[in-house]
Predicted model as a PDB file, atoms N, CA, C, CB and O in Angstrom, pLDDT in the B-factor column:
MODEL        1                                                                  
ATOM      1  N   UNK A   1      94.280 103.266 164.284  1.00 41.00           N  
ATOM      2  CA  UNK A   1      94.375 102.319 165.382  1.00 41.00           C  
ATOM      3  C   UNK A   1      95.843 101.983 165.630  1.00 41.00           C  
ATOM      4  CB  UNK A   1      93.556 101.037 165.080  1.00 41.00           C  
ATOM      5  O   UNK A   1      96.517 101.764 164.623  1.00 41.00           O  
ATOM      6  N   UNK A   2      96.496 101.904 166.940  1.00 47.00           N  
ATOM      7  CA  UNK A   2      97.082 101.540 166.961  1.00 47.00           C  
ATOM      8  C   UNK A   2      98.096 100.334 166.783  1.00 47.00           C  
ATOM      9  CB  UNK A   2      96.814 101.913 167.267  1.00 47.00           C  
ATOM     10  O   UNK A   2      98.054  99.692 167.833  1.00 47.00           O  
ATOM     11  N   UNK A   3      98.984  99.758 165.901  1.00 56.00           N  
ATOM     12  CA  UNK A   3      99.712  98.216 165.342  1.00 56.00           C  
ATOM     13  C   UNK A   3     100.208  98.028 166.386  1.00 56.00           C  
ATOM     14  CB  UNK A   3     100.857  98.047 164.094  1.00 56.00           C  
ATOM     15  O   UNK A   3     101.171  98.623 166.870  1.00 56.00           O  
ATOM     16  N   UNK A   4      99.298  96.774 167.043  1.00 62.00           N  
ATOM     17  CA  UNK A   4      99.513  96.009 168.056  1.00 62.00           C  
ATOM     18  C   UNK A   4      99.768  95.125 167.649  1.00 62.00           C  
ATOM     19  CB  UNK A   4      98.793  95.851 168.849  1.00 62.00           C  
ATOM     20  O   UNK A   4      99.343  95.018 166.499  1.00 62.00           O  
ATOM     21  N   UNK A   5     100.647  93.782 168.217  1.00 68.00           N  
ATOM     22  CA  UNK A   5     100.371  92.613 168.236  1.00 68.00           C  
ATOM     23  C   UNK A   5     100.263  92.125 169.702  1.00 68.00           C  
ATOM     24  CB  UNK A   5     101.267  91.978 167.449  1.00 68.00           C  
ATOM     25  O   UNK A   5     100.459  92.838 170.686  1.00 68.00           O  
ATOM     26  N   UNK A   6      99.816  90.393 169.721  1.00 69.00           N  
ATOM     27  CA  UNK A   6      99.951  90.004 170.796  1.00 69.00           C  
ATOM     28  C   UNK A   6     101.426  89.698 171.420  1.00 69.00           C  
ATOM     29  CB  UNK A   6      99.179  89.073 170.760  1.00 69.00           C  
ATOM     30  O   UNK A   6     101.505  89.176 172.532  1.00 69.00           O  
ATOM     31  N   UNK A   7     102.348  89.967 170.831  1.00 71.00           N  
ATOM     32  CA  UNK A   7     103.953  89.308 170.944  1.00 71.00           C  
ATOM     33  C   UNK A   7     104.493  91.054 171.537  1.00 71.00           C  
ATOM     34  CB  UNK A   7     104.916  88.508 168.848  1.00 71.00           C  
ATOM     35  O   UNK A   7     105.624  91.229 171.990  1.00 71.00           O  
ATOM     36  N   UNK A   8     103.467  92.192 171.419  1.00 70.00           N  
ATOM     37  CA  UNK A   8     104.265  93.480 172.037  1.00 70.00           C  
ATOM     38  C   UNK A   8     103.766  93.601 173.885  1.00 70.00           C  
ATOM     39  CB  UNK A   8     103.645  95.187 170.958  1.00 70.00           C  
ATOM     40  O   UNK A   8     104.194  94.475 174.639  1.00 70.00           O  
ATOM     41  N   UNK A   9     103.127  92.878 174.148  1.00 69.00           N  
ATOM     42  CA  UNK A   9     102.697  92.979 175.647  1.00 69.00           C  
ATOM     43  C   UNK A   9     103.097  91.548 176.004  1.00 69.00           C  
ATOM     44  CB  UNK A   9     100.967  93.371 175.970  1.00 69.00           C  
ATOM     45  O   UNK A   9     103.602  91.440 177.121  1.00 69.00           O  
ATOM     46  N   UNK A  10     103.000  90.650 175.431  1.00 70.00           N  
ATOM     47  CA  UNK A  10     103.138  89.197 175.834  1.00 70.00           C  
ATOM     48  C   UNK A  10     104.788  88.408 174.999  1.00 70.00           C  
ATOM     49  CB  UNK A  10     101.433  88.343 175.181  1.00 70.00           C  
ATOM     50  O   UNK A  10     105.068  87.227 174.796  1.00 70.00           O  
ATOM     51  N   UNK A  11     105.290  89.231 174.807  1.00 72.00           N  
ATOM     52  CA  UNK A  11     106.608  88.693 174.656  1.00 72.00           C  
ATOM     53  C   UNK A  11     106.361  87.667 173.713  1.00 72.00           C  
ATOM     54  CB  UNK A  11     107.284  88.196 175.946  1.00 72.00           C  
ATOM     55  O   UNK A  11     105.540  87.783 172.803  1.00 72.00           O  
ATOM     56  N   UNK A  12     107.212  86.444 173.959  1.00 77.00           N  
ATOM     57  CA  UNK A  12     106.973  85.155 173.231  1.00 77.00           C  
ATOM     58  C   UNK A  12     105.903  84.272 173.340  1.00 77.00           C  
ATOM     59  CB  UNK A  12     107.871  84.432 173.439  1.00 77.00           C  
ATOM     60  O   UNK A  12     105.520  83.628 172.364  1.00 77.00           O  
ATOM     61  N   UNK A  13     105.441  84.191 174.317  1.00 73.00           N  
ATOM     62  CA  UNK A  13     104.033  83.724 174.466  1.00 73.00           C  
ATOM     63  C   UNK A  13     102.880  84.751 173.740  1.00 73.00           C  
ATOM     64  CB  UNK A  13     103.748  83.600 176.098  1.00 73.00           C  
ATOM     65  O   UNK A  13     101.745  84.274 173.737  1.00 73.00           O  
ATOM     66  N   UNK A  14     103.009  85.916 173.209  1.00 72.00           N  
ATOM     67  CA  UNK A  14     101.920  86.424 172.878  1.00 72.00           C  
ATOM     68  C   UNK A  14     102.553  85.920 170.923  1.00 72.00           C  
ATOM     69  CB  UNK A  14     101.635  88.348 173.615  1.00 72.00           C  
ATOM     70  O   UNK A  14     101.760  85.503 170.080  1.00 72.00           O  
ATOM     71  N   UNK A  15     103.748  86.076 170.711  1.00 75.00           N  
ATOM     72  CA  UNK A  15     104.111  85.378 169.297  1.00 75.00           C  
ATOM     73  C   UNK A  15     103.690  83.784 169.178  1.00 75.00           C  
ATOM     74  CB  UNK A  15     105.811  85.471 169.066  1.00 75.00           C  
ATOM     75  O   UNK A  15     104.099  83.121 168.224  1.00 75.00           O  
ATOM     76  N   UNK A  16     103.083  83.367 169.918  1.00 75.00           N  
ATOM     77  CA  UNK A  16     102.556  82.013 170.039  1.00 75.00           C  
ATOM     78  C   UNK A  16     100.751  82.266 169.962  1.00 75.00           C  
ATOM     79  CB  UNK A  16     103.188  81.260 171.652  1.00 75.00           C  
ATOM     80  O   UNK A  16      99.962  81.550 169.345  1.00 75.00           O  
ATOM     81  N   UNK A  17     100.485  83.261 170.625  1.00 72.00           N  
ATOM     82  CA  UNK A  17      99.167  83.607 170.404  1.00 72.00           C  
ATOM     83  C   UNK A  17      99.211  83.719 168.788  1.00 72.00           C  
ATOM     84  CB  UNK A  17      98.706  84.990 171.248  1.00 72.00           C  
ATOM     85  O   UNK A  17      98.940  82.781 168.039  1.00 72.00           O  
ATOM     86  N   UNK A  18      99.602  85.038 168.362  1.00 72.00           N  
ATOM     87  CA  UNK A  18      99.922  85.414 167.076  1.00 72.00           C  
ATOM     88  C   UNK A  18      99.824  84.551 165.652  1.00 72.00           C  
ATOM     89  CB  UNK A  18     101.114  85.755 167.254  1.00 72.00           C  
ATOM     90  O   UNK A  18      99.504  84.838 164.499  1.00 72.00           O  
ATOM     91  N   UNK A  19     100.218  83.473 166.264  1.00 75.00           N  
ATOM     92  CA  UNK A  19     100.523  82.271 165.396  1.00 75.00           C  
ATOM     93  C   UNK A  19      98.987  81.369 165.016  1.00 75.00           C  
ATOM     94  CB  UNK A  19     101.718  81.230 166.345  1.00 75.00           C  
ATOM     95  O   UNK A  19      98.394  80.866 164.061  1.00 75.00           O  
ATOM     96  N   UNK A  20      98.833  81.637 166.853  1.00 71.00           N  
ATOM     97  CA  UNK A  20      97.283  80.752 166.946  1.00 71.00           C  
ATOM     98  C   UNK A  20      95.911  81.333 165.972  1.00 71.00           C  
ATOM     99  CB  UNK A  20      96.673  80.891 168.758  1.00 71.00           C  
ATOM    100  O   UNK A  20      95.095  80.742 165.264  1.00 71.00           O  
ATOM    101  N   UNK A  21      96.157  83.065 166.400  1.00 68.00           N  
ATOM    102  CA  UNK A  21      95.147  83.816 165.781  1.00 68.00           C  
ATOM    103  C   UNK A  21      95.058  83.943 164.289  1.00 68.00           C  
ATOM    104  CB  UNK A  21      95.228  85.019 166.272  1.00 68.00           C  
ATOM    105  O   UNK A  21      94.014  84.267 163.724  1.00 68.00           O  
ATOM    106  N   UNK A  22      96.876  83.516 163.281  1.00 68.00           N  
ATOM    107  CA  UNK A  22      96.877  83.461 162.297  1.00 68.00           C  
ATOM    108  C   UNK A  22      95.989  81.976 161.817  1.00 68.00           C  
ATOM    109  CB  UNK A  22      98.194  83.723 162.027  1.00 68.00           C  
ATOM    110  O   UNK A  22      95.159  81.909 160.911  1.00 68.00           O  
ATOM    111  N   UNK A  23      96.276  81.271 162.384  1.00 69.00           N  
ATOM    112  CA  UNK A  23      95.784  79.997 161.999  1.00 69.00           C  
ATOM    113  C   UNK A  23      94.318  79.875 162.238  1.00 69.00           C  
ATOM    114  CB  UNK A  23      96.501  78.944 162.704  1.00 69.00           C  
ATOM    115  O   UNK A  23      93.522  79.456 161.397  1.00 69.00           O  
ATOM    116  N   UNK A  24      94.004  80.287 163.497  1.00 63.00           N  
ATOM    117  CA  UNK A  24      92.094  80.777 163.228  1.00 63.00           C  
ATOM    118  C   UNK A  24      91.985  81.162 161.594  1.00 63.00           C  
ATOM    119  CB  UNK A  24      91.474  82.649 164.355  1.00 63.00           C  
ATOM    120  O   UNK A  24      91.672  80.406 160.674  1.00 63.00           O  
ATOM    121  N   UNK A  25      92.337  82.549 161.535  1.00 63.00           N  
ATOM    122  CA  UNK A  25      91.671  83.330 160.195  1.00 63.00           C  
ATOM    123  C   UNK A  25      91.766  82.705 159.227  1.00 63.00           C  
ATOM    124  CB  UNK A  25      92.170  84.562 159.757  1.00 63.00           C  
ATOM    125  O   UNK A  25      90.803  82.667 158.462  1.00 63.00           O  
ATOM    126  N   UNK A  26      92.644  82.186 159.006  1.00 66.00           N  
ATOM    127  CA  UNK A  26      92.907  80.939 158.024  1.00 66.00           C  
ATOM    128  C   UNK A  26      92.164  79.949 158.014  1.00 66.00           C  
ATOM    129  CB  UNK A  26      94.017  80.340 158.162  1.00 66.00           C  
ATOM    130  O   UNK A  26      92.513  79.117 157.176  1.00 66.00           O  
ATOM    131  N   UNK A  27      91.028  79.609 158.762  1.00 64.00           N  
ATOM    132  CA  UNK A  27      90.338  78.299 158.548  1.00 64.00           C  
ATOM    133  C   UNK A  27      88.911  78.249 158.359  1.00 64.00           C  
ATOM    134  CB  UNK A  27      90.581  77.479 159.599  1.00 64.00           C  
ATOM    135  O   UNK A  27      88.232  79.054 158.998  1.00 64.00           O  
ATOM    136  N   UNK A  28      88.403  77.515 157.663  1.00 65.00           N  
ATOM    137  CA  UNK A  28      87.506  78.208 157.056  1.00 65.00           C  
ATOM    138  C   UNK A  28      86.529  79.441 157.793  1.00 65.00           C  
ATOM    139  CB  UNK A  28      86.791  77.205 156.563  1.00 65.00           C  
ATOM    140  O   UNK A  28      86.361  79.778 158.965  1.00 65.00           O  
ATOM    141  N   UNK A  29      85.965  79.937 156.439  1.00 58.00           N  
ATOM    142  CA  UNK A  29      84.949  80.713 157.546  1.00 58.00           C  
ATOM    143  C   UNK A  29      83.952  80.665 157.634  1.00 58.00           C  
ATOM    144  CB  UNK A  29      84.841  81.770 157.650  1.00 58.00           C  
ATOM    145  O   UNK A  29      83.596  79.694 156.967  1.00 58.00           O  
ATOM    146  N   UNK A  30      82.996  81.203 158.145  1.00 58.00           N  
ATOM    147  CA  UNK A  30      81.920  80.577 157.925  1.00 58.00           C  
ATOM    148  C   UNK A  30      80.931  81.787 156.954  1.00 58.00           C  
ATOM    149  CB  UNK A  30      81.335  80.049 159.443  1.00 58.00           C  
ATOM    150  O   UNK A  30      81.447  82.755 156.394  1.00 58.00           O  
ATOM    151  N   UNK A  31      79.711  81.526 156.925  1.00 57.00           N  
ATOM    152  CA  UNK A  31      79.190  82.683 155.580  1.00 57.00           C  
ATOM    153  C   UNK A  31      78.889  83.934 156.395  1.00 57.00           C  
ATOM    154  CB  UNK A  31      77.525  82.180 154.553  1.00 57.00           C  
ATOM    155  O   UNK A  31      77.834  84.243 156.949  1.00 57.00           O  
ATOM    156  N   UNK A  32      80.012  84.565 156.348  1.00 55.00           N  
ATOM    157  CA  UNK A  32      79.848  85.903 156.352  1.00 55.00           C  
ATOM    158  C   UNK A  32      80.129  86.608 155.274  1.00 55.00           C  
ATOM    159  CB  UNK A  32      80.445  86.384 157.223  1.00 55.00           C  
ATOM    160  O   UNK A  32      81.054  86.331 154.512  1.00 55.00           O  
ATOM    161  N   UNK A  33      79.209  87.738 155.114  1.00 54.00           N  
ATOM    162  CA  UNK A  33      79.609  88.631 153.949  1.00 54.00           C  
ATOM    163  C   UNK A  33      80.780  89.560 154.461  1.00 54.00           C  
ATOM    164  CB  UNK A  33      78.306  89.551 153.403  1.00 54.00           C  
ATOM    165  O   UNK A  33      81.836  89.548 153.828  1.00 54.00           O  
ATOM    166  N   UNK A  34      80.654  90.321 155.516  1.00 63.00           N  
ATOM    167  CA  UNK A  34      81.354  91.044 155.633  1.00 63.00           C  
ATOM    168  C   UNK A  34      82.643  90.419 156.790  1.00 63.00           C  
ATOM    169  CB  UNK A  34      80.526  92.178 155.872  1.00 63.00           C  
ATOM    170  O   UNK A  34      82.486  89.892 157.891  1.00 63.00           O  
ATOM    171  N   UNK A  35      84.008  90.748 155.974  1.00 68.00           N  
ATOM    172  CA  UNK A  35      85.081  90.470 156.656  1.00 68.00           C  
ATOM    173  C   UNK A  35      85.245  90.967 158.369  1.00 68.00           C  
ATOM    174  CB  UNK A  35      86.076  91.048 155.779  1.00 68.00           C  
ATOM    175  O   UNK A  35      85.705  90.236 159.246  1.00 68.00           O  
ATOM    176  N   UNK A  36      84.664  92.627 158.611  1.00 72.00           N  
ATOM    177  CA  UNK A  36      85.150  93.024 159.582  1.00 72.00           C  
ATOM    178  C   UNK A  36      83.911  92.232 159.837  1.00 72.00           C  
ATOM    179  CB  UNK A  36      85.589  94.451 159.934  1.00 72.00           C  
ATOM    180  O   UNK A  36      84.448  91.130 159.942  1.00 72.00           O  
ATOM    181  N   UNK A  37      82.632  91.999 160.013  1.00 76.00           N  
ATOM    182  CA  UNK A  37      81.883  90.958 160.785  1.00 76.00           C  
ATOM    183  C   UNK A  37      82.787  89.502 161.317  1.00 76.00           C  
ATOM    184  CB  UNK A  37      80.635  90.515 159.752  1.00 76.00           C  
ATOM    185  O   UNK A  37      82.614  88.827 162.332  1.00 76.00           O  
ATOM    186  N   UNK A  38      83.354  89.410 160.688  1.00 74.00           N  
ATOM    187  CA  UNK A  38      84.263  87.778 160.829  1.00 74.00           C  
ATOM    188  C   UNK A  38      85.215  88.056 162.006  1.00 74.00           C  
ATOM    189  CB  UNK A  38      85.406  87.245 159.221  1.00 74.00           C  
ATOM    190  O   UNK A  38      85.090  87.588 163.138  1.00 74.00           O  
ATOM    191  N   UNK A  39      86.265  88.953 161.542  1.00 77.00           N  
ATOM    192  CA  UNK A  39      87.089  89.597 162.330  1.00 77.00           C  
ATOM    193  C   UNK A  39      86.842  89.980 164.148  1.00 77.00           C  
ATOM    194  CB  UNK A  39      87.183  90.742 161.519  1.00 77.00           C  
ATOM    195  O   UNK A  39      87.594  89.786 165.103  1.00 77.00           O  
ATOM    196  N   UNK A  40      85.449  90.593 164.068  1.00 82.00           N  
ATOM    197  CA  UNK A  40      85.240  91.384 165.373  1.00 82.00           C  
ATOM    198  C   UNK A  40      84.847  89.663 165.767  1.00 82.00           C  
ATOM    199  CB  UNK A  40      83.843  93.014 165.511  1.00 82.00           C  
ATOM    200  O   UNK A  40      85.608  89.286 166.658  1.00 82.00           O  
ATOM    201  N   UNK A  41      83.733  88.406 165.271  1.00 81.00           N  
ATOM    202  CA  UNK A  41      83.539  87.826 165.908  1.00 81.00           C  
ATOM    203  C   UNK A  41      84.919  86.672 166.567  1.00 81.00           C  
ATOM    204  CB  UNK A  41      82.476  87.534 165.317  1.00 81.00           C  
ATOM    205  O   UNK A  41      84.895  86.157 167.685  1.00 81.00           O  
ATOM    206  N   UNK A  42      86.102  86.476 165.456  1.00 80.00           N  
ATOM    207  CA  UNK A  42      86.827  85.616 165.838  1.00 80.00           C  
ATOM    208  C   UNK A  42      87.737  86.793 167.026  1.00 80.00           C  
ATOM    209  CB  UNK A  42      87.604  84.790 164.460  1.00 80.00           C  
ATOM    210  O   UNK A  42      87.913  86.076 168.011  1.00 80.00           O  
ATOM    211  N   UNK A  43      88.197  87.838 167.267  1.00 82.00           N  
ATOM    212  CA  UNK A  43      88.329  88.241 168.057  1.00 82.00           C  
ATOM    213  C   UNK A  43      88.074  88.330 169.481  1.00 82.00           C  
ATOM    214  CB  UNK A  43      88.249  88.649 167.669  1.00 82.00           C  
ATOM    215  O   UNK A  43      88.925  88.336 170.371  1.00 82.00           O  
ATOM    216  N   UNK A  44      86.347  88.422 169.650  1.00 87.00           N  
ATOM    217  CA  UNK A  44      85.582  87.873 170.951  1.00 87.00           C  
ATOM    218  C   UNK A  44      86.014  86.811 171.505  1.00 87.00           C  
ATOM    219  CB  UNK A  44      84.286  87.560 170.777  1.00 87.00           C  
ATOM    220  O   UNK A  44      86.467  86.764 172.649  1.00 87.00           O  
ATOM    221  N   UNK A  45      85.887  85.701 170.595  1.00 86.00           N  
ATOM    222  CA  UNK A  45      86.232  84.628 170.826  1.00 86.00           C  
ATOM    223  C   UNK A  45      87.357  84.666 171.486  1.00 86.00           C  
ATOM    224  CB  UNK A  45      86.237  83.979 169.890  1.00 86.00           C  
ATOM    225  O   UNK A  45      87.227  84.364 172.673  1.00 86.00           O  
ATOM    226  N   UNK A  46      88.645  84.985 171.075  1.00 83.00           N  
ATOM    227  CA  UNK A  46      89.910  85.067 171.334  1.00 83.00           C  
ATOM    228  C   UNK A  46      89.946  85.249 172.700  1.00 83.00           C  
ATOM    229  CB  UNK A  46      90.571  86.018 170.610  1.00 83.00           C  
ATOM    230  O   UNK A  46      90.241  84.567 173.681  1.00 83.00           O  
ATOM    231  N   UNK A  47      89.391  86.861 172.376  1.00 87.00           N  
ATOM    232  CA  UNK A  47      89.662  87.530 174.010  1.00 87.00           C  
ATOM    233  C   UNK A  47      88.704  87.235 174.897  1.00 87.00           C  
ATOM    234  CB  UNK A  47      89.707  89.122 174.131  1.00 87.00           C  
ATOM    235  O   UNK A  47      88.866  88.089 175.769  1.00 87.00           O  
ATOM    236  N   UNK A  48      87.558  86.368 175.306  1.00 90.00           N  
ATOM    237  CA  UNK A  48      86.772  85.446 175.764  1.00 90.00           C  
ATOM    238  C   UNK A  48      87.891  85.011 176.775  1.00 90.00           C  
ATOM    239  CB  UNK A  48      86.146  84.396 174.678  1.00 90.00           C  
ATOM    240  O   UNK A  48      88.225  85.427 177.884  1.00 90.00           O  
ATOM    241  N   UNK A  49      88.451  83.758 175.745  1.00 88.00           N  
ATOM    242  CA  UNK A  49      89.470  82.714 175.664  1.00 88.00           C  
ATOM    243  C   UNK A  49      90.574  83.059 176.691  1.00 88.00           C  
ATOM    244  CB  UNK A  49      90.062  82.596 174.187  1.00 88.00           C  
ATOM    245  O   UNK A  49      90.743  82.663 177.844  1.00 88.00           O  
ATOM    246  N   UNK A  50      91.356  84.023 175.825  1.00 87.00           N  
ATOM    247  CA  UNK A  50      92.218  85.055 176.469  1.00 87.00           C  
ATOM    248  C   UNK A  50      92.090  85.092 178.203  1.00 87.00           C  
ATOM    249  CB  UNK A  50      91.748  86.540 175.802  1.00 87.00           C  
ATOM    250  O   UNK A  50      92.912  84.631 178.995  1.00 87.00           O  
ATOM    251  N   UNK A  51      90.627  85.880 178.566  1.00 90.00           N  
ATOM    252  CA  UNK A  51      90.456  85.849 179.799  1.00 90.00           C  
ATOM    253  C   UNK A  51      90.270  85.381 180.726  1.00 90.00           C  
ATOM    254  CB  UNK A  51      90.140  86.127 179.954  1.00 90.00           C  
ATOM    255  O   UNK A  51      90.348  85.727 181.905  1.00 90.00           O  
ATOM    256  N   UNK A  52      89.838  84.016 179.909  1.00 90.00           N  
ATOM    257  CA  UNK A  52      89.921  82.840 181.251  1.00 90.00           C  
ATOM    258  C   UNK A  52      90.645  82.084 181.183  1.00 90.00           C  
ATOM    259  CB  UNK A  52      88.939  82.010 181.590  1.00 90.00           C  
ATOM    260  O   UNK A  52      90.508  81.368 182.175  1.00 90.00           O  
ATOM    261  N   UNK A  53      91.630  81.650 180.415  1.00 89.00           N  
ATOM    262  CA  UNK A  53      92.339  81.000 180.448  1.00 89.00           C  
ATOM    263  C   UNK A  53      93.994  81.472 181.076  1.00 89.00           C  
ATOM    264  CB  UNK A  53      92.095  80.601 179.306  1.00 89.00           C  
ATOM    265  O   UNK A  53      94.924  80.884 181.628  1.00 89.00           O  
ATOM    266  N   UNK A  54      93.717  82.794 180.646  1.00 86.00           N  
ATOM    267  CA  UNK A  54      95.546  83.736 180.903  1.00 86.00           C  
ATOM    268  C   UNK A  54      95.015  84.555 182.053  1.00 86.00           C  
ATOM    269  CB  UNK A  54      96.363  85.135 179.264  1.00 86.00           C  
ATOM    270  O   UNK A  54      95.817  85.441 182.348  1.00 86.00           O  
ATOM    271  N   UNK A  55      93.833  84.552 182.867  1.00 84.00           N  
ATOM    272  CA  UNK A  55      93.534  85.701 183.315  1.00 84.00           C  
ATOM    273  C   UNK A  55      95.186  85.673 184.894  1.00 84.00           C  
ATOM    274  CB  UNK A  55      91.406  85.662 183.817  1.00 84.00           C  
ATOM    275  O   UNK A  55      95.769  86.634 185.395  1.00 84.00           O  
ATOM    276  N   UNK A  56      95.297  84.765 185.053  1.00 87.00           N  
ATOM    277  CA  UNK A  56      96.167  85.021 185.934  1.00 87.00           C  
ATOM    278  C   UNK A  56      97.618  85.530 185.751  1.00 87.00           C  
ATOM    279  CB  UNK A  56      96.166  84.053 186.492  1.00 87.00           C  
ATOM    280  O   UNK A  56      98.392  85.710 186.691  1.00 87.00           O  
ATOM    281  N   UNK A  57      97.928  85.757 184.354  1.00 85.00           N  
ATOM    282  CA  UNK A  57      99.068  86.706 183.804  1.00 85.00           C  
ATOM    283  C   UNK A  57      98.559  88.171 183.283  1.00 85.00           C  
ATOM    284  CB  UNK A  57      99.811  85.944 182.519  1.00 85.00           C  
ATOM    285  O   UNK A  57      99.197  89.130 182.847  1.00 85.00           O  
ATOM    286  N   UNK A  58      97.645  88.038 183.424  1.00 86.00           N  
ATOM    287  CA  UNK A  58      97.125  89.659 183.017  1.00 86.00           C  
ATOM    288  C   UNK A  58      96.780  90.099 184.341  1.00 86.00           C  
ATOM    289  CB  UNK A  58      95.662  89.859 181.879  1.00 86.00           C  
ATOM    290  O   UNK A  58      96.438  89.431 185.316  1.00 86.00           O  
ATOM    291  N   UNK A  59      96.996  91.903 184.147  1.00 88.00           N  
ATOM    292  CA  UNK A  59      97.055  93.089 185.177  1.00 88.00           C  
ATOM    293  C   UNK A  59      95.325  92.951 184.849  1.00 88.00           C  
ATOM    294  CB  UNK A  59      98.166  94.865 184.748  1.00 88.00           C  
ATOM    295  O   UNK A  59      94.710  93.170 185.893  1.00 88.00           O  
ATOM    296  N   UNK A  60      94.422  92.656 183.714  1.00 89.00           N  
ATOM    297  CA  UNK A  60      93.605  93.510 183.891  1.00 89.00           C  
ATOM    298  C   UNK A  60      92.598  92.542 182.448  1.00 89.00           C  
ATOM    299  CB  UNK A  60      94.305  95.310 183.810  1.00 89.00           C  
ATOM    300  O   UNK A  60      93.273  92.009 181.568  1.00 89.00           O  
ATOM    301  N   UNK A  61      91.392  92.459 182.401  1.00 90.00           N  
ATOM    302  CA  UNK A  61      90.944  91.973 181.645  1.00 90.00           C  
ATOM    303  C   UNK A  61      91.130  92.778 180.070  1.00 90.00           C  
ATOM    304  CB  UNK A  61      89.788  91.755 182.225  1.00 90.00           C  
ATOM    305  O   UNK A  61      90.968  93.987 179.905  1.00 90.00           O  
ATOM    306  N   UNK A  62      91.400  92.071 179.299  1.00 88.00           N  
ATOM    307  CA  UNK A  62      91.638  92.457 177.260  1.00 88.00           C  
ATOM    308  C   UNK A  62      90.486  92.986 177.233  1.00 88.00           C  
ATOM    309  CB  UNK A  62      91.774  91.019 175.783  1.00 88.00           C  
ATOM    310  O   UNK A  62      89.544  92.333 177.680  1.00 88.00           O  
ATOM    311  N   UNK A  63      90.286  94.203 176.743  1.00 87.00           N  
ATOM    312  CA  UNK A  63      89.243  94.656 175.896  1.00 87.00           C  
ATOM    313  C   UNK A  63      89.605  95.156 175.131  1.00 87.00           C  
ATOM    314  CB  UNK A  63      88.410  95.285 176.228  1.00 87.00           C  
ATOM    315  O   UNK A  63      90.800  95.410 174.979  1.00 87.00           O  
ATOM    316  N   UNK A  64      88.299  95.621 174.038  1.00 84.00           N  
ATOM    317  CA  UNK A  64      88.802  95.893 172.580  1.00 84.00           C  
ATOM    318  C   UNK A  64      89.481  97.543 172.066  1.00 84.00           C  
ATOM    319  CB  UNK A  64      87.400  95.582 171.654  1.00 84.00           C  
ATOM    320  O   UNK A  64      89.868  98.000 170.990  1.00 84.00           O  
ATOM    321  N   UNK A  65      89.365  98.083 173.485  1.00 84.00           N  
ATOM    322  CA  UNK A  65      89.890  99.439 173.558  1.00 84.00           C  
ATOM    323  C   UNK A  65      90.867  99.430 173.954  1.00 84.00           C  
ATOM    324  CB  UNK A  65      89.348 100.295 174.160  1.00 84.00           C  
ATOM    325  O   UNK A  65      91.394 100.542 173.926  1.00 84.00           O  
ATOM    326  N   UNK A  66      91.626  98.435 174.475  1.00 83.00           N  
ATOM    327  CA  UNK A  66      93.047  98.392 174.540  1.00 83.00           C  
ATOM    328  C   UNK A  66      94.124  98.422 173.927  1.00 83.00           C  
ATOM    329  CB  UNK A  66      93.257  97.803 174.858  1.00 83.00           C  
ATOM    330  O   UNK A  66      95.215  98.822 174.333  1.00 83.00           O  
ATOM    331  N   UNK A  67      93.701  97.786 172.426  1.00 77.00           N  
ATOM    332  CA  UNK A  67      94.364  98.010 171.300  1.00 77.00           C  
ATOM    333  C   UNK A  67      93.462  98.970 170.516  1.00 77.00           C  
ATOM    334  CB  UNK A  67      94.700  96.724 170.596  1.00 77.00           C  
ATOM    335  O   UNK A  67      94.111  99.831 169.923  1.00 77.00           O  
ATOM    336  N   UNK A  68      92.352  99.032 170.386  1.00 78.00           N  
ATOM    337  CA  UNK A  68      91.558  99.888 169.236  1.00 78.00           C  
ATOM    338  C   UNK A  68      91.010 101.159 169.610  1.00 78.00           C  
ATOM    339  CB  UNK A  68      90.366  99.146 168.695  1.00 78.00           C  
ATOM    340  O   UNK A  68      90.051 101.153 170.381  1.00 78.00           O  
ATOM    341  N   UNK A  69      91.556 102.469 169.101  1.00 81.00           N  
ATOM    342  CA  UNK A  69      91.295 103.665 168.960  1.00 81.00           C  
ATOM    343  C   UNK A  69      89.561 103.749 169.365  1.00 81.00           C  
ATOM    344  CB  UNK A  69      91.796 104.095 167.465  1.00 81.00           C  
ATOM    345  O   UNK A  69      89.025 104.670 169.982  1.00 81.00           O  
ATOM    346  N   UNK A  70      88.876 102.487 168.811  1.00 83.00           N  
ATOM    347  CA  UNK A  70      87.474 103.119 168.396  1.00 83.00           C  
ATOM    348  C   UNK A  70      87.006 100.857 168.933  1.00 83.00           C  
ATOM    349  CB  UNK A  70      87.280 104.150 165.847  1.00 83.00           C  
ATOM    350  O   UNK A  70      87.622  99.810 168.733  1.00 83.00           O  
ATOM    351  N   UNK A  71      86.137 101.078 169.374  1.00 81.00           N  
ATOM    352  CA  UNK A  71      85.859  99.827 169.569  1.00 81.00           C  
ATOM    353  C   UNK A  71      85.014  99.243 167.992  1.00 81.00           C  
ATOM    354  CB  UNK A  71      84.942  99.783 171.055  1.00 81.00           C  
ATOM    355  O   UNK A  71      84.088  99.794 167.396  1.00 81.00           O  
ATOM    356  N   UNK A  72      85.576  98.248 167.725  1.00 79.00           N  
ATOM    357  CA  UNK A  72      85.516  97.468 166.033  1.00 79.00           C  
ATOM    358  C   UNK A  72      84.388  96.778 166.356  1.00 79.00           C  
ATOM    359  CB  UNK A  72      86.920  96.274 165.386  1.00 79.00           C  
ATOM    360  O   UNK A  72      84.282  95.674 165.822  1.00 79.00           O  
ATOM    361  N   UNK A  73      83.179  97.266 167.369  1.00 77.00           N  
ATOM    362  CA  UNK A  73      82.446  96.564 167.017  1.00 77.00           C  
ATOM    363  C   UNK A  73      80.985  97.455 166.572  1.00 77.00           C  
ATOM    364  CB  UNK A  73      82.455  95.573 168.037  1.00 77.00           C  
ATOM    365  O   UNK A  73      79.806  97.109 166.493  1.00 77.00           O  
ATOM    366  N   UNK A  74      81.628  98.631 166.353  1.00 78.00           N  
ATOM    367  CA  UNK A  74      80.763  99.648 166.281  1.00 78.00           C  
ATOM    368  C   UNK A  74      80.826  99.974 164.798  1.00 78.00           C  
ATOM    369  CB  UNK A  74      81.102 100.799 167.245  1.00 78.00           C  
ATOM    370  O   UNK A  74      80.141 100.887 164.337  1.00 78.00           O  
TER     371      UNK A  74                                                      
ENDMDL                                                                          
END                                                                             
């Protein structure tokens, strides 16, 4: 997959995302066994978020094939 962050398309505002998304994963979680289960769901969330809230600085709605070789929810 390609090492994306949000700070390589979004400049300093996406290193502010970055920050945000660190501080998600960091808080508790809830009972999941499996990590990439946690992952793909706090992600959705994100890019949910992402799209309605930023949609007017984005060319194009976030999906998960934009950064991921293979969609992570498969």
């Amino acid at each position: 997959a390609p090492s994306m962050l949000c700070g390589t398309c979004h400049g300093d505002v996406g290193k502010a995302m970055e920050r945000q998304v660190d501080r998600f994963a960091k808080s508790p979680r809830p009972a999941i066994a499996d990590d990439k289960a946690f992952m793909v769901q706090l992600m959705e969330r994100w890019v949910e978020r992402l799209n309605r809230d930023a949609k007017d600085l984005l060319t194009k709605p976030v999906a998960c094939l934009d950064c991921h070789e293979t969609d992570p929810k498969r």
